[in-house]
ZALUMMAR-954832 format. One record per residue: residue in one letter; x negated, y, z of N, C-alpha, C, O in turn. Coordinates in steps of 0.05 Angstrom, whole numbers, plus 5000, padded with zeros to 4 digits. Example, Ala and Ser with C-alpha at 12.3 -4.5 7.8 and 13.67 -1.06 7.14 Angstrom:
# residues 2
A473648865156475449105156473649345156471549345169S474349555142472749795143474250015157473250235161
***
This chain:
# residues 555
X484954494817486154304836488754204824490554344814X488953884827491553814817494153884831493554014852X496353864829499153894851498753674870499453704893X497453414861497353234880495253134899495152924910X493853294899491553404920493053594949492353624972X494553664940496153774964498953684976500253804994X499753404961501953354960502353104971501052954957X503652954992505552785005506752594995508952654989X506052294990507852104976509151954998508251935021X511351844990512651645001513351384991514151364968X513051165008514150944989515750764999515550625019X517950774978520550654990519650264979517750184966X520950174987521049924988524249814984525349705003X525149834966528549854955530049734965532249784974X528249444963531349274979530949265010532649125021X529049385029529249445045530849755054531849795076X530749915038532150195043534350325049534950495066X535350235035538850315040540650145020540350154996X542650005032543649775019547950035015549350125033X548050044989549750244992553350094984555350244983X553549744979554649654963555949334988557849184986X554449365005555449115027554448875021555048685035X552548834997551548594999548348475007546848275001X548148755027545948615041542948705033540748715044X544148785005540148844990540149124981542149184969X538049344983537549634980538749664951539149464937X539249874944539949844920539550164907539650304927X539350324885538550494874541050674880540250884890X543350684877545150844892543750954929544051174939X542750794939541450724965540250984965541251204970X537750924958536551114950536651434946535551634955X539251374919539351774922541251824944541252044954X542851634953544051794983541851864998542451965019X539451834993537251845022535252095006533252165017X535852174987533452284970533352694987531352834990X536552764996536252955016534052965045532553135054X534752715053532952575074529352685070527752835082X529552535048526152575035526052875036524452975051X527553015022526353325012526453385041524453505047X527653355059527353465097524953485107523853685116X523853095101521153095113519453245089517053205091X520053335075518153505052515753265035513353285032X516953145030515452905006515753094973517353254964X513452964962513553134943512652854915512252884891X512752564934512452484908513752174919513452114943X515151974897516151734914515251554902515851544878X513251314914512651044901515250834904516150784926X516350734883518850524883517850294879516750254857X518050124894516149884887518549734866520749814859X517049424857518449354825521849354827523149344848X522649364807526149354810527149224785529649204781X525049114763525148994741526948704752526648584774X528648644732528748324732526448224736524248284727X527647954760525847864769527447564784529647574794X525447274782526947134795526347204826528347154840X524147294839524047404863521647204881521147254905X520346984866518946884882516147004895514446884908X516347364886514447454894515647814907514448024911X518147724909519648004917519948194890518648404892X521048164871519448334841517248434834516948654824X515048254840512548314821512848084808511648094786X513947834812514347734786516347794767518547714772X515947904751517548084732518847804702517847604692X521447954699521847814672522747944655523647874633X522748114661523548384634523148724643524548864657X520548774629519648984645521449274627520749504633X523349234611524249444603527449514614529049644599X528149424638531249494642530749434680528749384693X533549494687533649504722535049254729537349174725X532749124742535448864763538648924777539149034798X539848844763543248904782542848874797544648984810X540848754817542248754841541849044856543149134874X538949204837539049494843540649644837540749864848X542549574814543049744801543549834776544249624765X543750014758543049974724542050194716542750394728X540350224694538750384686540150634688538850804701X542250704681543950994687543951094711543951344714X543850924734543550924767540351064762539851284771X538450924750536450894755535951254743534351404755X537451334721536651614707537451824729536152024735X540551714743541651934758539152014782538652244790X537651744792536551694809534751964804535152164818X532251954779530652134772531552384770529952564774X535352464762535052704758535252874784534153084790X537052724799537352734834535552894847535953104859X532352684843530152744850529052984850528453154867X528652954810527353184808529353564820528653794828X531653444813532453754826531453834857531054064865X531453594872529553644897526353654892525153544910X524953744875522453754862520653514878518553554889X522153224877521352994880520552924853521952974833X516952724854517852604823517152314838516452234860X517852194811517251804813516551764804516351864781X515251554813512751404803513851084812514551034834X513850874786514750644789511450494792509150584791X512450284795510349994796510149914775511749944757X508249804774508449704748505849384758503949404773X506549224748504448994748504248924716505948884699X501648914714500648874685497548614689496048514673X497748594706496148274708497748074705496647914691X500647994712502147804699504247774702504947924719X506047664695508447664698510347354708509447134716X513147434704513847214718514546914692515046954669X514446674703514846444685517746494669518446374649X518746614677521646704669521246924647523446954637X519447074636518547294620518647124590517846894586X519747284574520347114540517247104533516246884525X516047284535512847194534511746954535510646814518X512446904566511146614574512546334567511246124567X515846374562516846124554515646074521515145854511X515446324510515346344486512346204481512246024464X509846274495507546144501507045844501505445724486X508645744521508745484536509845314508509945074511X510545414486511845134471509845074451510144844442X508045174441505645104442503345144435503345384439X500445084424498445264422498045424393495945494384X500045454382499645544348501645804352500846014342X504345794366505846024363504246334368501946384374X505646434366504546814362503546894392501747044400X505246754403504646844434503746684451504046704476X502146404434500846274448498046304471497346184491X496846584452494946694478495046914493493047054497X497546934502498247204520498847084545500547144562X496846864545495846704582494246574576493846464554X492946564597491146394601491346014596492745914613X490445854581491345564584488345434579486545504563X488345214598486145084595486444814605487944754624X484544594590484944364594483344224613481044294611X483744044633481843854648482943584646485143494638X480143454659479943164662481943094680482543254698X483442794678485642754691484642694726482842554736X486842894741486242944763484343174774483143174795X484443324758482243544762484543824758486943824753X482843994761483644284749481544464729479244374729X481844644717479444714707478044884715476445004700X478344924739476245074760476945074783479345024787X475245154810476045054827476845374843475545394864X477845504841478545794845481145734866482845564866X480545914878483445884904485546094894484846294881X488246054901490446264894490446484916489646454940X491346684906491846874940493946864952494647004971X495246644940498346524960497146184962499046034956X494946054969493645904976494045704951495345774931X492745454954491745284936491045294910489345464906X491745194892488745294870490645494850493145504847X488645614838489745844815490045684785489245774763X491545394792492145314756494345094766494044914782X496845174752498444994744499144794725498344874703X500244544721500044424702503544454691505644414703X502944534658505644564646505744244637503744124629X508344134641509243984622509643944602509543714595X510344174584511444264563509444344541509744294517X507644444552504844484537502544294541500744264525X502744214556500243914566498044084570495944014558X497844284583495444474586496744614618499144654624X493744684640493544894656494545174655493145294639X495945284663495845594663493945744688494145634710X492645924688491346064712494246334726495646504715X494046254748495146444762493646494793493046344812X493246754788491546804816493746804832493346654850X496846944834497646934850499946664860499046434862X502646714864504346504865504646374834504946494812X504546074839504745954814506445954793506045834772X509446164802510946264778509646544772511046754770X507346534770506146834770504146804751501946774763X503846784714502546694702500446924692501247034671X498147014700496347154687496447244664495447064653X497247444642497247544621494047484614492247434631X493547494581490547524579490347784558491047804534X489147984578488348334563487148274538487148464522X486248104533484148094513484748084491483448164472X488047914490489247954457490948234459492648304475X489648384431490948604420494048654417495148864424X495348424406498048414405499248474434501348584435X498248424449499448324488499148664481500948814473X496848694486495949034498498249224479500049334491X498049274449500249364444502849384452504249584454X503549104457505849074468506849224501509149284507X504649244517504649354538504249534540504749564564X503449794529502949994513505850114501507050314510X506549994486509950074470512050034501513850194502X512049874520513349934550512750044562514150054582X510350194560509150394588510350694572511250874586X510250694543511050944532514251024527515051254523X516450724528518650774533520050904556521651094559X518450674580519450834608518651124613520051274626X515951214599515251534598517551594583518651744599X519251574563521351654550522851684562524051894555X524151544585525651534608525651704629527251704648X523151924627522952094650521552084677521352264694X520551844676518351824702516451914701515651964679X514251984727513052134729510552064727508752224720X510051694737507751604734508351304737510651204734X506051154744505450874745504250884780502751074785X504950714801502650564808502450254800503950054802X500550304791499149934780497849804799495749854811X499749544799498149384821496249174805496449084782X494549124826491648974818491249004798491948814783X489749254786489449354755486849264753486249184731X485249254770482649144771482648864759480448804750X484248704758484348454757485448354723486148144713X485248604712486248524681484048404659484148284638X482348494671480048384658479148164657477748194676X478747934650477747674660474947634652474447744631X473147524663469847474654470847194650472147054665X469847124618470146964603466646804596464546924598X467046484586468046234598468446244632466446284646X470646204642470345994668468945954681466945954668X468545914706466945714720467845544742470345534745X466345424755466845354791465045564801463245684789X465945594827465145714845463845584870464345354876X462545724882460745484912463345474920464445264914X465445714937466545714958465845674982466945494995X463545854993462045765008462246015037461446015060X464246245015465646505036468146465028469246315011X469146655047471846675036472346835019474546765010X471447035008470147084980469947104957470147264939X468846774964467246594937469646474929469546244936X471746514918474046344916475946434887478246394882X473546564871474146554845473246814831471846824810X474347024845475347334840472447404822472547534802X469847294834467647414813468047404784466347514770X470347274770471247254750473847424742474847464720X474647524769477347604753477247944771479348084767X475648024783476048294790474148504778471648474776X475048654772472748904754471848764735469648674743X472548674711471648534693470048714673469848954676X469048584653468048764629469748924620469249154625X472048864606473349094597475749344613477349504604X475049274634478449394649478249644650480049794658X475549734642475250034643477050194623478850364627X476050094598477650124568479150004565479949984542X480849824585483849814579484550074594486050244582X483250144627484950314633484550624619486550764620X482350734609482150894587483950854561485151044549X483950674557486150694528489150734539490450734518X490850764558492850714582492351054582494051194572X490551144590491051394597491651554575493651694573X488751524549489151614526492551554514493551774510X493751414510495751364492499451494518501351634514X498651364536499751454563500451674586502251824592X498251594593498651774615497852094611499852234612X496252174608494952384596497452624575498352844579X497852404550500452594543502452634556503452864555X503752414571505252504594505752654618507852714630X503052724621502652824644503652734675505252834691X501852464675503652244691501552274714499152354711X502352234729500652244763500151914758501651794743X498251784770497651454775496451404798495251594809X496451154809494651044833494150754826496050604822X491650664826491450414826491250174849490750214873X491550034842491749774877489549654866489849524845X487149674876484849464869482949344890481449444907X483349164884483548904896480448914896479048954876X479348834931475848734933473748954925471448864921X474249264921473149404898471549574921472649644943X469549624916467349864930467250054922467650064897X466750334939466950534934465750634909466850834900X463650534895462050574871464850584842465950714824X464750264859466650174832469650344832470950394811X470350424862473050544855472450864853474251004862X470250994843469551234842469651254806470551404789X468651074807468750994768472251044760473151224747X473550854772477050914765477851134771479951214761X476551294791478551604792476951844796477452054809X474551774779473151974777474552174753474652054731X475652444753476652584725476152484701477852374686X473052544696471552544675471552204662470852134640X472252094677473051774665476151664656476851444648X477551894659480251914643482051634648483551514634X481051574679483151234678484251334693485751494682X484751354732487151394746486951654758485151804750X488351714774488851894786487651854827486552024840X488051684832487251594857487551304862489551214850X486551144874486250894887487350764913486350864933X488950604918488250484942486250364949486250164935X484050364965483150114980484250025004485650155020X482849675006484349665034482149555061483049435081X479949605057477049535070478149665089477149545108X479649825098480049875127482549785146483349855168X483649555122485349485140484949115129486648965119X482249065137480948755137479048835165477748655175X478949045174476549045199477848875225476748865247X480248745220481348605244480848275226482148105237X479748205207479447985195477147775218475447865233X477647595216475247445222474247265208475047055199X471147445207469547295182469947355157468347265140X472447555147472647525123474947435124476847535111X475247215140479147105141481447275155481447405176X484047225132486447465139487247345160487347475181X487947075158489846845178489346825195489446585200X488546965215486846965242487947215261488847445254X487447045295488547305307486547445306484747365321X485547715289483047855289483148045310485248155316X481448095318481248445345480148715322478648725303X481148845331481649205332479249245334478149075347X477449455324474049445333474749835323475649885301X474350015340474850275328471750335315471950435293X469650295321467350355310467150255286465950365269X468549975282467749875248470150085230469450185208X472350135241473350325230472550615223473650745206X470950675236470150895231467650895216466751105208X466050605211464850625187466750545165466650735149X467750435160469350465140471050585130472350535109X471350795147472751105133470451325132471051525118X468151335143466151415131465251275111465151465095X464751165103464551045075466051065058465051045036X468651095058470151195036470151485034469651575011X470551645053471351925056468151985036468352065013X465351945050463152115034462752045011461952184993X463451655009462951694982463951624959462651554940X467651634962468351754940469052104937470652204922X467652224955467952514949465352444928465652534905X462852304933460652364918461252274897460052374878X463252064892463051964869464752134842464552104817X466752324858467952604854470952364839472152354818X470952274854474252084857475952234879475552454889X477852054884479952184899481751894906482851734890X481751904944482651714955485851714960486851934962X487451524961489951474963490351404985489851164988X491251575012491851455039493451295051495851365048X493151125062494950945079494550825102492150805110X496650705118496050595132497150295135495850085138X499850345133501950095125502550115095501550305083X504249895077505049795055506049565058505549405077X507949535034510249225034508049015040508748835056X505848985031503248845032502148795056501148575062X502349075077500848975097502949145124504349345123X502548965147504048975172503949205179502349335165X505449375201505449625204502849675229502349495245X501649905229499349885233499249935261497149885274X501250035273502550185294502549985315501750025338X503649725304502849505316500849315313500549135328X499649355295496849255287494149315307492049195313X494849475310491149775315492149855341490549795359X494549995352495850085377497649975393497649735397X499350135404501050035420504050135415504650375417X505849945408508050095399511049955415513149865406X509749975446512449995470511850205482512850385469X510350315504510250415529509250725502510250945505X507450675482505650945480506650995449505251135435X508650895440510250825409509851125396509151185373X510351245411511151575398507551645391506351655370X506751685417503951825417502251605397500551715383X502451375395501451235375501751235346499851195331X503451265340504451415314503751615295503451665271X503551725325503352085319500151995315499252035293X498451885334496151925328494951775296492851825284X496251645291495551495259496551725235495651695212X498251935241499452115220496852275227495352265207X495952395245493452585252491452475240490252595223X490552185249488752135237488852135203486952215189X491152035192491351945161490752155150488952165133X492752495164493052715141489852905143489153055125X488652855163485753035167483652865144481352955138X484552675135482452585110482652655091484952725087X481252685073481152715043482052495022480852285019X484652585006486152434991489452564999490052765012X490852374986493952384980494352205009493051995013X496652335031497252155041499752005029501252125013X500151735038502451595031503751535053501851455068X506251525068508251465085509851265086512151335091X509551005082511150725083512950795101512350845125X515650785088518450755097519050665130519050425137X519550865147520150775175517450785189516850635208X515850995178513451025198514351215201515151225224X514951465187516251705202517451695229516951855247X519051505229520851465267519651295277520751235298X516451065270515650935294515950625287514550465301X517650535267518350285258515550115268513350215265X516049885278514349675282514549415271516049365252X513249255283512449035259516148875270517948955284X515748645255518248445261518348315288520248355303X516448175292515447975322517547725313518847595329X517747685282519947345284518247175297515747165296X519847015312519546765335520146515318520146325333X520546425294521246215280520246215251520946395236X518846055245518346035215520346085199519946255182X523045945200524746065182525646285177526946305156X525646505192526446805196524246935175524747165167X521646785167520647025149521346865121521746615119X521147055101522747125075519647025052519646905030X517647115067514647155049513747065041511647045053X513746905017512646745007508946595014508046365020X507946795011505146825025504746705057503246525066X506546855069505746845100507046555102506046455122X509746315084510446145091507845985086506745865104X506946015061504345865053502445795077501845575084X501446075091500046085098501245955131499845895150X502945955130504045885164503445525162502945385182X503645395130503645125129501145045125500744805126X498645235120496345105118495145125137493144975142X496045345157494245315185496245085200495144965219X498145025196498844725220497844485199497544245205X497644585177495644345163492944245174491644045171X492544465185489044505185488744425222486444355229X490544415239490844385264491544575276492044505299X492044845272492944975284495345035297497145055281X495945065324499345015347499345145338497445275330X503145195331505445345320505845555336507445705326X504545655366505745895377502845945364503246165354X500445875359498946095351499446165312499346385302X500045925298500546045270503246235274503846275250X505346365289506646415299506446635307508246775300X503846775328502246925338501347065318501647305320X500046975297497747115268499647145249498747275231X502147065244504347175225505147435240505547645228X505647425270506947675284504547885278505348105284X502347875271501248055270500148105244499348335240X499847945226498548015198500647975179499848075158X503147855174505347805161505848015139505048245144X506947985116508248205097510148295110510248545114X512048125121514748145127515148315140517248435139X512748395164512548485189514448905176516349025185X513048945159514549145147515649145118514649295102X518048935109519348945098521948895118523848825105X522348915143525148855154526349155139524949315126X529249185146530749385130531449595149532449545171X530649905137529650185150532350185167534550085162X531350355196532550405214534450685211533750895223X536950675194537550935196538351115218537551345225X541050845230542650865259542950685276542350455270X543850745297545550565310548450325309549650175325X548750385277550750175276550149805266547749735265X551449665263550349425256548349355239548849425216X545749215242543849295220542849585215541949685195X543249675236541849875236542250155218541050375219X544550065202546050325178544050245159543550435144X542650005152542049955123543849795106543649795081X546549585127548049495103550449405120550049265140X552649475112554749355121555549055120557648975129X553548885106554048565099552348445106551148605120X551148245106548348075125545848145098545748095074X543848285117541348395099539148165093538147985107X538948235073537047965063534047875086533047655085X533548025097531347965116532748175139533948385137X531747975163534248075189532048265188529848275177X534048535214531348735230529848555235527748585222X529748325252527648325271527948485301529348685305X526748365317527348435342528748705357527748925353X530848675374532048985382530149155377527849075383X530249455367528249615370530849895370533049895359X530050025381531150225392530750535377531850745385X529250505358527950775342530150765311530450555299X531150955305532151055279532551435271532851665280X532451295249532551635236535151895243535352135239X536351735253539151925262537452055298537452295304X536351885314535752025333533052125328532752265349X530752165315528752215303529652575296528152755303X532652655278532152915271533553015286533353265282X535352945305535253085326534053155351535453245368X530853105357529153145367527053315360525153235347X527353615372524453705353521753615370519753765372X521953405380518553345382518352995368516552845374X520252935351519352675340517452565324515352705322X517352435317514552295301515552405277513852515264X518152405266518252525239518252815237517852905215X518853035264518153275258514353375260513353595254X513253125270510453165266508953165245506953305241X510452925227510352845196510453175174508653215157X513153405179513953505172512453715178513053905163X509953785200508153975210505953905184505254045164X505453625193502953565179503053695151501553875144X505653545131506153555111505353815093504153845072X507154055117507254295109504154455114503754695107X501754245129499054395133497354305109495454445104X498054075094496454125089495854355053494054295037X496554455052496754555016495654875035494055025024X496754935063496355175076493255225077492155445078X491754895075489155025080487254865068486754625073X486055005051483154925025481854655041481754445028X481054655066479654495073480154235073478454065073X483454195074483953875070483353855050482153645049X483653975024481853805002479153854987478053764967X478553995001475254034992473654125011472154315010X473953955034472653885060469953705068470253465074X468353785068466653565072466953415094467653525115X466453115095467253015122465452855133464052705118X464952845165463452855185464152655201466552715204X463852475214464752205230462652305261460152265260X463552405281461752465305461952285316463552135305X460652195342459951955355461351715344462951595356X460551665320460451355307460751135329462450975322X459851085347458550875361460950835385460950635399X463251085390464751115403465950925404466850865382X466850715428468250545428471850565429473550395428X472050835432475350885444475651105431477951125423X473751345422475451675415473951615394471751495395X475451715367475251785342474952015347476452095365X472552275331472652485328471352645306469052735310X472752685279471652745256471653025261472253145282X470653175228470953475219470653345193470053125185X471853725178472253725146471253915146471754035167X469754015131467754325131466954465106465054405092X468254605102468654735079466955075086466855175108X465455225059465355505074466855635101466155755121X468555575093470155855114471255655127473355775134X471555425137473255325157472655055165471754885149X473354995197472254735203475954585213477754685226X475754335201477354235212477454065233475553925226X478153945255477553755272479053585278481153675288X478953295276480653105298479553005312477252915310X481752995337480052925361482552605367484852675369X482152355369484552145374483451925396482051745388X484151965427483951635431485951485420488151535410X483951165427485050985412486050885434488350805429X485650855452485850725481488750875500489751105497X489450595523491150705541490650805565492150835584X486850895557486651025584485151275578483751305558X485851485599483951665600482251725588480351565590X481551965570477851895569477352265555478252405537X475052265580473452615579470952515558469252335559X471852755537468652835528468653175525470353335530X465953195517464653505516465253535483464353395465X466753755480467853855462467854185463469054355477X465554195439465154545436466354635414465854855405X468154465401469754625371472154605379473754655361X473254535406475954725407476154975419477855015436X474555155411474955485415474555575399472455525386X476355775390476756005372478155845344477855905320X480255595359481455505336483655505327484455695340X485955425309488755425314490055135318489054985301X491755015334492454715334494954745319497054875319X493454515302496154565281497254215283498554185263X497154025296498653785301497253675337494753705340X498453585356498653445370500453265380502853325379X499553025390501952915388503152815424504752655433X500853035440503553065468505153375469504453595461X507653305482508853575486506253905492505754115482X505653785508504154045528502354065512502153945491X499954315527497654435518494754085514494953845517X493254215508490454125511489054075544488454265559X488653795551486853865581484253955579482353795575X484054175581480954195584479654325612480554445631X477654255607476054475637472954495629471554325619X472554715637469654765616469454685587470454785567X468454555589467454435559466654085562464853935555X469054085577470153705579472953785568474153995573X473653585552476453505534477553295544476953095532X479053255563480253005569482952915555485153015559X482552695537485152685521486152375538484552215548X488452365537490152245552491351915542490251905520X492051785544492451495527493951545500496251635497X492451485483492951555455493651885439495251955421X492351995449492252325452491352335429489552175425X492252545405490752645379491452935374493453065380X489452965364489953325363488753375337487153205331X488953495326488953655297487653995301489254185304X485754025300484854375292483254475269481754345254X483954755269482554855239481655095255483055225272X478855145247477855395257475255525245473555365239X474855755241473755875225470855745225469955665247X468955725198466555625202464255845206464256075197X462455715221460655925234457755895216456455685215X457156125204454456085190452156155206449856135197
***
């Protein structure tokens, strides 16, 4: 068994975190003032999302120099103290890393752009079309098409994402060395791992095409996700990398099925360590579309965590848990209710997350309850994406209180406002105006959180500490009971010697079922004060009620 099979990540989000300097933005001093914090709730591992120079049109994933620290975090000495800080609290880190592309600002790409004969003319993508055209008709994931036109080169560049966001191409040797000699410096540096975002996406299937676009879908990606080679890039990464390092990894892959993400973190395939997917947090999509007010459906959820749970155990991979990320809104307000039932809602998404199989992960300010933003004005969000997307649905006809409505609920921003420490201005994340406001009064922070022992973060701190206590969270088999349930989620993990159980409504009302596996068990998380209601062998759990048990298995 690895250490990280039993172990707790967290992920900070920097310039939301702790701003330690008065100008508003998180910063790496930030951080290790908070790193006591972490060892409290018992985290044992920290995702830092990018902190590279960067011009910012993508929050630092567009990168322009992946070997040093942006001032405004900080400087690489900050950044060492940061690790050694850590590790004496037997915290490790794990940075970001984006290796699909970088930003127009990167010496790479200027160096590229001047023209098609230099050294580094094919470390992007460039292609020519007929005047008025593009050379394929592929959509961006920050909307309109994935090719820009350089001036300077008289040629297209492909960018799947924002258009200062230029696609690297894996395919030349020189690029890959070169990325390779920076993944092995920052190991020189003392970190502990990588997570790689959209690693799936390094691959490109080569010539081109158009696409129907006939889903939402169909809008390019059959060319650019899980490609031919991404396997043996990410094998050669581990070989040269990770492996001698002894680096923990997680990959972000984008559109990928359980088959395919069983292949990336299966052992015996020597590429990651675990995966995100995010198929369970598109079940509020409509149709396939993000931009939409979508509904909550608990049954499609619970096929889609049966589907991951059986079969990347079969595929003998290993899942990366979540629920929220800088990426996606907090879920608390997504899926539940987070006024009248905020606490018990919370609590019931930690019950549900930690009883699965995988690493859980903890996005910053779920511990105390943090909710989404609710901005009332287009200009209040920061997001590049969600502005896009706010201008193509009033393009398309859609009223401003409803594009308005589907940002309050599917938005990035929704959890990048800046962590709730205290009660003082901004909340104790910065003494100077923070780059993205809180967002609406909210009443929850970490100063009244540890002085409560029944808070959402001393629940966090139960969980944390259950699970390494008991075999079955990670080599559990898992069980989805009444699938079809419209309101109570009710799994098991079943191992020889022990059954685990969660029992969670989703709902604000009432609801009895017949439950014969809570006797002869131990409760090791609930998230109301008091006992269990039972009578006979009816379970009545209460509006948003979750319970957590482990009890011996019966042969």
């Amino acid at each position: 068994m690895a250490w990280w099979h039993t172990a707790t990540a967290y992920q900070i989000y920097p310039r939301s975190f702790q701003d330690s300097n008065g100008d508003g933005f998180g910063d790496i001093p930030g951080i290790i003032r908070r790193l006591p914090y972490l060892h409290e709730l018992g985290i044992q591992l920290i995702w830092l999302t990018p902190m590279y120079p960067s011009p910012g049109y993508d929050n630092g994933y567009d990168i322009s120099d992946y070997q040093t620290i942006d001032p405004r975090y900080g400087t690489l000495t900050d950044f060492k103290e940061m690790l050694a800080v850590a590790h004496r609290y037997h915290i490790r880190i794990m940075m970001d890393l984006v290796l699909n592309h970088t930003s127009t600002e990167h010496p790479w790409f200027k160096a590229s752009r001047q023209d098609k004969t230099n050294p580094y003319a094919d470390f992007y993508f460039w292609a020519d079309a007929a005047a008025g055209q593009v050379p394929t008709n592929w959509l961006s994931r920050f909307s309109g098409s994935t090719w820009e036109w350089d001036d300077q080169r008289q040629q297209y560049y492909l960018h799947i994402f924002e258009q200062h966001m230029p696609d690297l191409n894996w395919d030349n040797p020189v690029l890959r060395k070169k990325i390779l000699a920076m993944m092995a410096w920052w190991a020189e540096q003392g970190i502990d791992g990588f997570r790689l975002d959209v690693i799936n996406m390094i691959s490109k299937r080569i010539p081109f095409g158009n696409v129907s676009r006939a889903t939402p879908q169909d809008d390019g990606r059959a060319y650019y996700i899980n490609g031919p080679h991404v396997h043996h890039y990410l094998q050669l990464m581990n070989q040269k990398i990770f492996a001698p390092n002894h680096m923990i990894t997680v990959g972000e892959l984008a559109s990928a099925g359980v088959a395919e993400t069983g292949e990336f973190t299966n052992p015996a395939n020597h590429e990651l360590a675990m995966a995100f997917s995010f198929e369970h947090l598109k079940i509020d999509y409509t149709d396939g579309r993000k931009w939409t007010l979508g509904q909550f459906s608990l049954p499609a959820l619970k096929a889609v965590l049966t589907k991951w749970q059986v079969g990347i155990a079969r595929e003998h991979g290993w899942n990366a848990l979540f629920w929220t990320n800088h990426d996606q809104p907090r879920a608390i307000s997504r899926f539940l209710n987070d006024d009248r039932y905020r606490i018990e809602s919370q609590k019931l998404l930690a019950i549900v997350q930690f009883g699965l199989q995988g690493t859980p992960y903890i996005y910053q300010g779920e511990e105390i309850g943090m909710r989404n933003a609710y901005f009332t004005n287009i200009d209040q969000y920061d997001d590049r994406e969600s502005r896009n997307a706010y201008a193509a649905m009033r393009q398309e006809g859609v009223d401003t209180a409803t594009a308005l409505a589907i940002l309050q609920q599917k938005s990035r921003d929704n959890a990048r406002t800046p962590m709730h420490w205290n009660h003082t201005p901004n909340y104790g994340f910065t003494t100077g105006t923070p780059w993205l406001q809180p967002g609406l009064d909210d009443p929850v922070t970490v100063k009244d959180a540890l002085a409560d022992p029944q808070s959402i973060f001393a629940l966090y701190q139960q969980l944390i500490a259950a699970r390494p206590a008991y075999p079955v969270f990670t080599d559990g088999d898992f069980h989805m009971l009444a699938p079809d349930d419209t309101t109570v989620m009710h799994y098991q993990r079943r191992n020889q010697t022990a059954v685990l159980s969660v029992w969670a409504n989703w709902s604000g009302t009432p609801q009895s079922r017949r439950a014969a596996d809570l006797r002869n068990t131990r409760l090791l998380a609930h998230n109301y004060p008091d006992g269990l209601q039972i009578a006979g062998e009816l379970f009545t759990l209460r509006p948003y009620e979750a319970v957590l048990l482990v009890g011996k298995q019966v042969q």
